[in-house]
C-alpha positions in Angstrom: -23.3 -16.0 -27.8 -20.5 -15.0 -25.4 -20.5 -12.5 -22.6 -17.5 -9.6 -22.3 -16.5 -8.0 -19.0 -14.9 -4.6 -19.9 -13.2 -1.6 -18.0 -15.7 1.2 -17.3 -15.2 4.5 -16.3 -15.2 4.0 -13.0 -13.1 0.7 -12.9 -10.8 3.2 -14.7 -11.2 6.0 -12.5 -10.7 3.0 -9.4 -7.5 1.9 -11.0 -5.7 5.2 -11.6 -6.1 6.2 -7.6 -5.3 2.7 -6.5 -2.0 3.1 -8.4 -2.0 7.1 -7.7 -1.8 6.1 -4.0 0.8 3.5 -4.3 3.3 6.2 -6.4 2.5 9.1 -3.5 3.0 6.5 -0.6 6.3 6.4 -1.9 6.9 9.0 -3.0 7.5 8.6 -7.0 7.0 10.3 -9.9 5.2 8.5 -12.2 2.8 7.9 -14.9 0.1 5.8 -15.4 -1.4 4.4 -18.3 -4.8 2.3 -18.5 -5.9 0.3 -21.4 -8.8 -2.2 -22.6 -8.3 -5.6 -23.7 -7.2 -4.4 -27.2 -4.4 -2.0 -25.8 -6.4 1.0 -26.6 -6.3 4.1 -24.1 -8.9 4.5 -21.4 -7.0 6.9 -18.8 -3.7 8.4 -18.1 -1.7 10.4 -15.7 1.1 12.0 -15.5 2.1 12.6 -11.6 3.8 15.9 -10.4 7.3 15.6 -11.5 7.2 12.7 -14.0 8.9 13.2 -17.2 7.3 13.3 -20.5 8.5 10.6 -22.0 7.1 8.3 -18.5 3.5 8.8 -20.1 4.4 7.7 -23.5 6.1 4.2 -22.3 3.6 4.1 -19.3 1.1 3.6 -22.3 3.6 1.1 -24.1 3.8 -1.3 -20.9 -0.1 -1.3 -20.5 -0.5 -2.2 -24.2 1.9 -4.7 -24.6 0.7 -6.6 -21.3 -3.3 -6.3 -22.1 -2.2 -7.8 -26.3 0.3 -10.1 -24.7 -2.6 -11.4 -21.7 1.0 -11.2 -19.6 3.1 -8.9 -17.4 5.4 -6.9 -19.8 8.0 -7.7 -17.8 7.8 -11.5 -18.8 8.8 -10.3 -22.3 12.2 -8.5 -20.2 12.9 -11.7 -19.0 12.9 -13.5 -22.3 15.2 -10.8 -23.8 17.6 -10.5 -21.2 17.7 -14.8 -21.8 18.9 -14.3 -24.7 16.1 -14.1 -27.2 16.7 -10.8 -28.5 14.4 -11.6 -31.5 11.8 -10.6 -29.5 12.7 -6.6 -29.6 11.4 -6.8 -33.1 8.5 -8.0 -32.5 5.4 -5.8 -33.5 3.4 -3.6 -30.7 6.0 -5.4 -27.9 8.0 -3.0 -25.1 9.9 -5.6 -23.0 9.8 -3.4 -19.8 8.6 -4.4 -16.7 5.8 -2.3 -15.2 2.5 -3.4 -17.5 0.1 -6.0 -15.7 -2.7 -7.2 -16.4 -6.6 -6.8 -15.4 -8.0 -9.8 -15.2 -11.8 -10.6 -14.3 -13.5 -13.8 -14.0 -10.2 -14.8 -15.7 -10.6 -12.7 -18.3 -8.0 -10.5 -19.4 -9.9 -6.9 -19.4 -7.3 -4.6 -20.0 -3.7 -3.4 -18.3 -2.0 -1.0 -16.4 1.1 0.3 -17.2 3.3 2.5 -15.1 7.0 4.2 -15.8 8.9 6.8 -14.3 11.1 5.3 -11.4 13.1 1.5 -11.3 11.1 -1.2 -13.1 10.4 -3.4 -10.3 8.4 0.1 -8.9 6.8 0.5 -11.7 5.6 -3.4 -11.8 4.4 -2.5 -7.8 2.5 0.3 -8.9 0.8 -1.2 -11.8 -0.2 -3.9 -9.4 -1.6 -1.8 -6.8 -3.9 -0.7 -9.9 -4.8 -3.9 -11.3 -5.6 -5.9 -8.5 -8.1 -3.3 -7.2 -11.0 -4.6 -9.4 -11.8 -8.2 -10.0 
């Protein structure tokens, strides 16, 4: 039998004010999406001034980056190379700004942030997923 870490309330509730305090220390309007392993939701919010549509992609990033074990912005990188096949692909936003949570080396879940340039929203995703492990 194998052992699972997973993201709990309050490594939720850790993540969204580590990334929450990044976004306010500089000032940006964002929103911030948190998801298990299996890009399912666990917590989101939508900062003062964010637009609607930030929470929906917010949510995208995070759940492409926990399926894809990888930054969403990796995917970006691959597109803007040239491999536009990949903006088919199934359950995939190539956006920077979804990272990774990763325990023991184990890919727990993802952050996802949008609302301001994409290499912000990559630094504010960060801020929240490095903050447990």
């Amino acid at each position: 039998m194998q052992s699972k870490f997973i993201l709990g309330h309050a490594e939720v509730t850790r993540i969204l004010a580590a990334a929450r305090a990044e976004a306010l220390a500089n000032q940006w309007a964002v929103s911030i999406a948190v998801v298990d392993d299996g890009g399912h939701p666990l917590g989101l919010e939508r900062l003062d001034g964010a637009t609607a549509s930030s929470a929906y992609i917010a949510y995208e990033k995070a759940r492409t980056s926990a399926l894809g074990r990888r930054e969403s912005g990796l995917y970006e990188q691959v597109v803007n190379g040239g491999r536009t096949a990949f903006l088919s692909a199934p359950n995939l936003t190539p956006l920077e700004g979804g990272v990774p949570v990763v325990h023991a080396g184990q890919v727990i879940g993802a952050v996802g942030v949008s609302g301001v340039k994409s290499e912000q929203d990559a630094q504010v995703a960060r801020a929240g997923a490095t903050c447990v492990g």
